[in-house]
C-alpha positions as CSV (number, residue, x, y, z in Angstrom):
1,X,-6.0,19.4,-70.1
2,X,-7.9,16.9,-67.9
3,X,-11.5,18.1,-67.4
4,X,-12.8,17.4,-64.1
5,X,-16.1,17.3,-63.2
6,X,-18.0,17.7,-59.8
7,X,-21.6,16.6,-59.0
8,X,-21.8,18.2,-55.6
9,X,-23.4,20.7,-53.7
10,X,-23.7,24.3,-53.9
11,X,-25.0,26.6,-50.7
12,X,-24.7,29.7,-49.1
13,X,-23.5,29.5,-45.5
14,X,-25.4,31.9,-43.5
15,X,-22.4,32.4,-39.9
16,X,-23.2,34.1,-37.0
17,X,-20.0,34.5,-34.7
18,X,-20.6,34.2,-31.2
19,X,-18.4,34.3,-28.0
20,X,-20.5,31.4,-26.4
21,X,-22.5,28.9,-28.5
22,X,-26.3,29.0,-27.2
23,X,-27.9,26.0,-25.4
24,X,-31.2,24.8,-26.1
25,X,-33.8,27.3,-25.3
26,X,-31.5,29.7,-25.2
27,X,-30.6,33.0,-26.5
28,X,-27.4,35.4,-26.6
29,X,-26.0,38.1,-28.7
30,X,-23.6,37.5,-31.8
31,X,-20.9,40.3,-32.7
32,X,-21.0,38.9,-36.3
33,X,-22.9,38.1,-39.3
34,X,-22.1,36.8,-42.6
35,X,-22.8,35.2,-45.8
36,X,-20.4,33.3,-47.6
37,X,-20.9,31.3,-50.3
38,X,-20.0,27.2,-49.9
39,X,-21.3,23.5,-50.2
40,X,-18.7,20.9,-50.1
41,X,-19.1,20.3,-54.3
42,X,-18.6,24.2,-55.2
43,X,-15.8,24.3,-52.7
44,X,-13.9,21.6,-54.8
45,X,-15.2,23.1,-58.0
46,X,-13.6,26.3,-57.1
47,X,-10.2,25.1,-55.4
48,X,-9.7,22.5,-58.5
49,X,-10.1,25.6,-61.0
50,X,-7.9,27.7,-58.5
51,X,-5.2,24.9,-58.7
52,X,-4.9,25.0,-62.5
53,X,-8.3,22.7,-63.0
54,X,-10.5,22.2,-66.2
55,X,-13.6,22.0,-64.3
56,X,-17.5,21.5,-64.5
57,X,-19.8,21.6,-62.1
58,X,-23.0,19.6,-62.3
59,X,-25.5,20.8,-59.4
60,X,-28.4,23.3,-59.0
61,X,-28.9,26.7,-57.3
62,X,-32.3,28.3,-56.6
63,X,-34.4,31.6,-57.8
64,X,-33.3,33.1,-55.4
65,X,-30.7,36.1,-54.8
66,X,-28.3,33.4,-53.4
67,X,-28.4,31.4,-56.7
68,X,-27.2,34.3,-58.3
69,X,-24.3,34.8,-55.9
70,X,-23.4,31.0,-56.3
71,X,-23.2,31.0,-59.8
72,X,-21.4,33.7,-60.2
73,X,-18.4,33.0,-57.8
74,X,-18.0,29.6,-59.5
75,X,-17.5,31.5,-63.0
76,X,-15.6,33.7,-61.0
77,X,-13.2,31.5,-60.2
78,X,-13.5,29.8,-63.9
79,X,-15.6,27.0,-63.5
80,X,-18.2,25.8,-66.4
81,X,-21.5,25.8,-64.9
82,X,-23.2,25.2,-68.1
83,X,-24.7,22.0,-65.8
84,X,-25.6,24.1,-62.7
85,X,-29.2,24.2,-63.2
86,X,-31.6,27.0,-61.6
87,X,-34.9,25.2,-60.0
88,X,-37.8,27.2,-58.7
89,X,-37.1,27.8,-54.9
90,X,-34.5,28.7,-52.5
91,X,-31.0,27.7,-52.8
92,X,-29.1,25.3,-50.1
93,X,-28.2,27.2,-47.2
94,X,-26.2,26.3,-44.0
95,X,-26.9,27.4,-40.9
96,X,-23.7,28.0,-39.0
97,X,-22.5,28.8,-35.2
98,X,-19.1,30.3,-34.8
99,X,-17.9,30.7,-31.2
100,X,-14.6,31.4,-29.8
101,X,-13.8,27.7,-29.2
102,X,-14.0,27.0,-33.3
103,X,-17.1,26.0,-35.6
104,X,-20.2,24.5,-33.3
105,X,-23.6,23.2,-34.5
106,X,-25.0,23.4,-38.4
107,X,-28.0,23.0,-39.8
108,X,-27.8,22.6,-43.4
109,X,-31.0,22.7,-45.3
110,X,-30.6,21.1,-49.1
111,X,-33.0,23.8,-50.9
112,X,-32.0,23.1,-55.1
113,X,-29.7,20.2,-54.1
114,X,-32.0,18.0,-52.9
115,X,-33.9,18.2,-56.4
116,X,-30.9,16.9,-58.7
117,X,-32.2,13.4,-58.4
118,X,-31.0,12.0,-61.3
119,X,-28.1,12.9,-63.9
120,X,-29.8,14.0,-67.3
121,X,-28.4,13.3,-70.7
122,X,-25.6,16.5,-70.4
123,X,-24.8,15.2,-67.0
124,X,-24.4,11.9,-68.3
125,X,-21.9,12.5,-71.1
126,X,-19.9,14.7,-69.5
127,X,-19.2,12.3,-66.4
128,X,-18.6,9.5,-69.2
129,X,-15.8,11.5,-70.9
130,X,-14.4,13.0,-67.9
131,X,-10.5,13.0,-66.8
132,X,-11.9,12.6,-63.1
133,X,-15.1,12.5,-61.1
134,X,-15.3,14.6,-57.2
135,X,-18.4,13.4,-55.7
136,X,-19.5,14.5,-52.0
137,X,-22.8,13.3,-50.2
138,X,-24.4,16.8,-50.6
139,X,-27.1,15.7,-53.4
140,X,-29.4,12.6,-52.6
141,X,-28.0,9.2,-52.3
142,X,-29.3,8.0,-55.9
143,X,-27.9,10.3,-58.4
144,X,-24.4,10.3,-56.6
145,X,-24.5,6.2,-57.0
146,X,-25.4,6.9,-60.8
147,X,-22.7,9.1,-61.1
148,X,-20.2,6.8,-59.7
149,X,-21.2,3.8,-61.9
150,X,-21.4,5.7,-64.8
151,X,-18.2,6.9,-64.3
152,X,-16.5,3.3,-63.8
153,X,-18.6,1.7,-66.4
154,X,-16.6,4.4,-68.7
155,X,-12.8,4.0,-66.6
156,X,-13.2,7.6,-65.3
157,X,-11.3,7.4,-61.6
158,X,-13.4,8.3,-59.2
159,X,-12.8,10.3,-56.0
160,X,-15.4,10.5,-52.8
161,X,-15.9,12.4,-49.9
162,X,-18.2,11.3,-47.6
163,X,-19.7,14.2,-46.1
164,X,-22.0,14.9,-44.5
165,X,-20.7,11.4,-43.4
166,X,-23.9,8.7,-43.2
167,X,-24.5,5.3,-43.9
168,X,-23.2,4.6,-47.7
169,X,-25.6,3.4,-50.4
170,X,-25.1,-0.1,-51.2
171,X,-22.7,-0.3,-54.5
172,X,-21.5,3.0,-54.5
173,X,-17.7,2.3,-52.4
174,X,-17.7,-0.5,-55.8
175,X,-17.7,2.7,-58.0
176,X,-15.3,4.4,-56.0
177,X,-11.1,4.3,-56.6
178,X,-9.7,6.9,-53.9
179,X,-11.7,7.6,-50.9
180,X,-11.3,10.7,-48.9
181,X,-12.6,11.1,-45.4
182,X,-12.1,13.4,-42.6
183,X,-10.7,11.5,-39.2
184,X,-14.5,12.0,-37.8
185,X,-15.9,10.8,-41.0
186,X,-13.3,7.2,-41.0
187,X,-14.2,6.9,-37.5
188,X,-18.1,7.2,-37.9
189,X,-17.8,4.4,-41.8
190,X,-15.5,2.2,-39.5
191,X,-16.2,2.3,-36.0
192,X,-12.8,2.9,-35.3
193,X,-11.0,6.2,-34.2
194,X,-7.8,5.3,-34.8
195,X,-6.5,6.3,-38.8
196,X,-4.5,3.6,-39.4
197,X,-7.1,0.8,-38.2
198,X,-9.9,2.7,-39.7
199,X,-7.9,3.4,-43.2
200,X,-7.2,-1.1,-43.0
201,X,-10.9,-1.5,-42.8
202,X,-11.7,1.3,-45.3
203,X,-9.4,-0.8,-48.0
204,X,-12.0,-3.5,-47.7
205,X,-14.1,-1.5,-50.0
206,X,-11.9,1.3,-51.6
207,X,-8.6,1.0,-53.2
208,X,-6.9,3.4,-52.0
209,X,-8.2,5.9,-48.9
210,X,-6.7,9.5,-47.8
211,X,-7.8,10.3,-43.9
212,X,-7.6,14.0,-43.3
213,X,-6.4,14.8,-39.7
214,X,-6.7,18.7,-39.8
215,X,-3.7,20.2,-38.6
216,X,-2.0,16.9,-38.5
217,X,-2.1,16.6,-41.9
218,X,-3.2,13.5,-43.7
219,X,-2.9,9.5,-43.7
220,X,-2.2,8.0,-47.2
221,X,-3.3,4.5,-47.5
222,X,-3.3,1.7,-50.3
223,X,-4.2,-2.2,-50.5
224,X,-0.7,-3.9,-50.7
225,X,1.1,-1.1,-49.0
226,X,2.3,0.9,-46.0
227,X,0.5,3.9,-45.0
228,X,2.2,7.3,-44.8
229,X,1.4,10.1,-43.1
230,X,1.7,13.5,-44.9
231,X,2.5,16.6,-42.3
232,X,0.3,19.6,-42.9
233,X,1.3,23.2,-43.7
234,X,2.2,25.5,-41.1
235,X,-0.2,27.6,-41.6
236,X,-4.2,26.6,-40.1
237,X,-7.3,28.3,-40.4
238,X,-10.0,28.8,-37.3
239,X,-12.2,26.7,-39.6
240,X,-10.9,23.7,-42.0
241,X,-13.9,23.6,-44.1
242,X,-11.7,25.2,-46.7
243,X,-8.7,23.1,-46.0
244,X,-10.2,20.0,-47.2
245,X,-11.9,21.7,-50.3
246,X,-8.3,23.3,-51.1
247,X,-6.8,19.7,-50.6
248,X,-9.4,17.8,-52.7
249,X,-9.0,20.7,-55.2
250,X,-5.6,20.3,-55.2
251,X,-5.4,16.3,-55.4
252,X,-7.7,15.8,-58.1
253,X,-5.6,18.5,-60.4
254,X,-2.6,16.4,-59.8
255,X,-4.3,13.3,-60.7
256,X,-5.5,14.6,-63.6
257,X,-2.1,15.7,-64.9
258,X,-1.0,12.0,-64.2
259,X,0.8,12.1,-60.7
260,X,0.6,9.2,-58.8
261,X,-2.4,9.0,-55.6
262,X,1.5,9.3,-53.6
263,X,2.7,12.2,-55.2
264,X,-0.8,13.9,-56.0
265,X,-1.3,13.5,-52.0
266,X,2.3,15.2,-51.3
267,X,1.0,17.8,-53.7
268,X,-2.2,18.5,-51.9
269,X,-0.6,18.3,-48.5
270,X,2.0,21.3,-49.0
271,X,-1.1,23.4,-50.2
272,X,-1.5,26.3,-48.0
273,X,-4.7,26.7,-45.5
274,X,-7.0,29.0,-47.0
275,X,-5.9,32.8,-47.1
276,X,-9.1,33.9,-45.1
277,X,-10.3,32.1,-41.6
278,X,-13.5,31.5,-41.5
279,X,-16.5,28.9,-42.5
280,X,-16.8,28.3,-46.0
281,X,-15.3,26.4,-49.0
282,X,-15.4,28.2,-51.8
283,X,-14.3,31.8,-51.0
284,X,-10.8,31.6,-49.5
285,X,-9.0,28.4,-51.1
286,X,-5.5,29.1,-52.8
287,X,-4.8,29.3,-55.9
288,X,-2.5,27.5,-58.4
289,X,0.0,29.9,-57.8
290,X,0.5,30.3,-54.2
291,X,0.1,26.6,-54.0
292,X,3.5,26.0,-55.9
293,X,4.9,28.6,-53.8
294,X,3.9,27.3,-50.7
C-alpha cells in the first residue's frame, strides 16, 4: 500500500453557534458551544486513512489537554503519528463563529504549528520515500517549501492546498504537481473569479489544478487539455470544511493506488459530504466504505 504522508496542521476548533454574528464592539448570546477537533492537515490525515489510506502525519500538538485530544482522534481513525511531536505550550486552536447564515469570521491562532519550522531527519526520510505528499499552508512558509522540494527532488507527487490562501513562497508551486484550491482561494492566487480563467492562469505554475466550488462540485484542469467539471453529491453540509478534507482524503488515496488525476478526481467528487454538519475537518469525514457506496 501507498503511504501517504501529510505535513499539516493540527487544531482544536473552539464554535460558538449564534443566530446573528456580532459586530465589532458588540456582544450577543450564543445557544451553542463546542469543541471539535480540526486543522486543515489532520483533516486530510484522517479522511485519507478513512478512505482506505496508509497515512503519517508529520505536525505538532501542545501540552495541553487539546494535544491529547488531537493525537488521539488521528490514531483513532489509524493514522501514524509517530512524527506528530508534542512542544511545550498550547496547541493550535481556531476560533470560530457559526450563525444561522453559515460559517462567519475565524481567528486561528497557530499555537505548536507554528514551531515545526523545519523537517528533522524522520520527517525527512519519510517524505523521501513517500507514495504521496498533502501539504496545506497551516505550518510556516519554510518547512512546507522544504517539504515540497524534498519531495520532488525524490519523484514523490505532490499535492497542495493553499489554505489559509496567501501569497506563495517563491519556488514552492515548482515543487508542486496537482494543485487544489477552493474557488475563493483561485480567485485570491489569480485575481480572477471565474474557475476556468483562474484554473488557465493557475497552469502557468502547476500541472495540473482541481478548483473546488462547494456544492457545485469541482473544476478539473490540466496543461494540454480541456477542463471538466465534476458535479458534487447530493448531499451538503452547513459547513464544507469537511468536504474538502473528505475530497483531498479521498483523491490522494486514489492516486496512490495508481488512478489517473481524471479518475482520482471522479473518485473524490462522488464522496459523500460529511455525516455530521458542522465546522471541523477531522471528526465527520466518510469513510472508505460509505464512500464506495455513495
Amino acid at each position: 500500500m501507498t503511504t501517504i504522508v501529510v505535513l499539516g496542521s493540527t487544531s482544536m476548533d473552539l464554535v460558538a453557534h449564534v443566530a446573528r454574528a456580532p459586530g465589532r464592539g458588540e456582544t450577543v448570546t450564543g445557544r451553542q458551544f463546542r469543541t471539535v477537533p480540526g486543522g486543515a492537515g489532520a483533516g486530510q490525515a484522517v479522511a485519507a486513512a478513512r478512505a482506505g489510506g496508509d497515512v503519517v502525519m508529520i505536525g505538532a500538538v501542545g501540552t495541553d489537554e487539546y494535544g491529547s485530544l488531537l493525537r488521539a482522534r488521528l490514531e483513532h481513525a489509524g493514522v501514524d503519528t509517530e512524527l506528530l511531536h508534542t512542544v511545550a505550550g498550547p496547541s493550535g486552536t481556531a476560533h470560530v463563529v457559526l450563525d444561522d447564515e453559515g460559517p462567519g469570521a475565524t481567528v486561528v491562532v497557530p499555537g505548536a504549528n507554528g514551531s515545526v519550522t523545519g523537517l528533522g531527519p524522520g520527517g525527512e526520510a519519510a517524505v523521501a520515500t513517500a507514495g504521496l505528499l498533502l501539504l496545506e499552508l497551516g505550518l510556516p512558509a519554510a518547512v512546507v517549501t522544504e517539504a515540497a522540494r524534498t519531495a520532488k527532488a525524490h519523484g514523490v507527487r505532490t499535492v497542495l492546498t493553499p489554505s489559509p490562501v496567501e501569497t506563495l513562497p517563491s519556488g514552492l508551486l515548482d515543487a508542486v504537481d496537482l494543485l487544489v484550491p477552493d474557488e475563493r482561494e483561485a480567485a485570491a492566487l489569480t485575481g480572477h473569479e471565474e474557475p476556468h480563467a483562474a484554473a488557465r492562469i493557475l497552469l502557468r505554475d502547476v500541472p495540473e489544478v482541481v478548483i473546488t466550488l462547494g456544492r457545485r462540485g469541482c473544476l478539473y484542469a490540466a496543461r494540454g487539455s480541456e477542463a471538466v467539471l465534476f458535479p458534487a453529491p447530493e448531499a451538503a453540509a452547513a459547513d464544507t470544511s469537511g468536504d474538502r478534507a473528505a475530497f483531498v482524503g479521498t483523491l490522494a488515496v486514489a492516486l496512490g493506488e495508481g488512478l489517473p488525476v481524471s479518475e482520482a478526481v471522479a473518485r473524490a467528487s462522488s464522496a459523500p459530504a460529511p455525516r455530521v454538519p458542522g465546522p471541523g475537518a477531522s471528526t465527520s469525514v466518510p469513510g472508505r466504505r460509505e464512500s464506495d457506496a455513495a
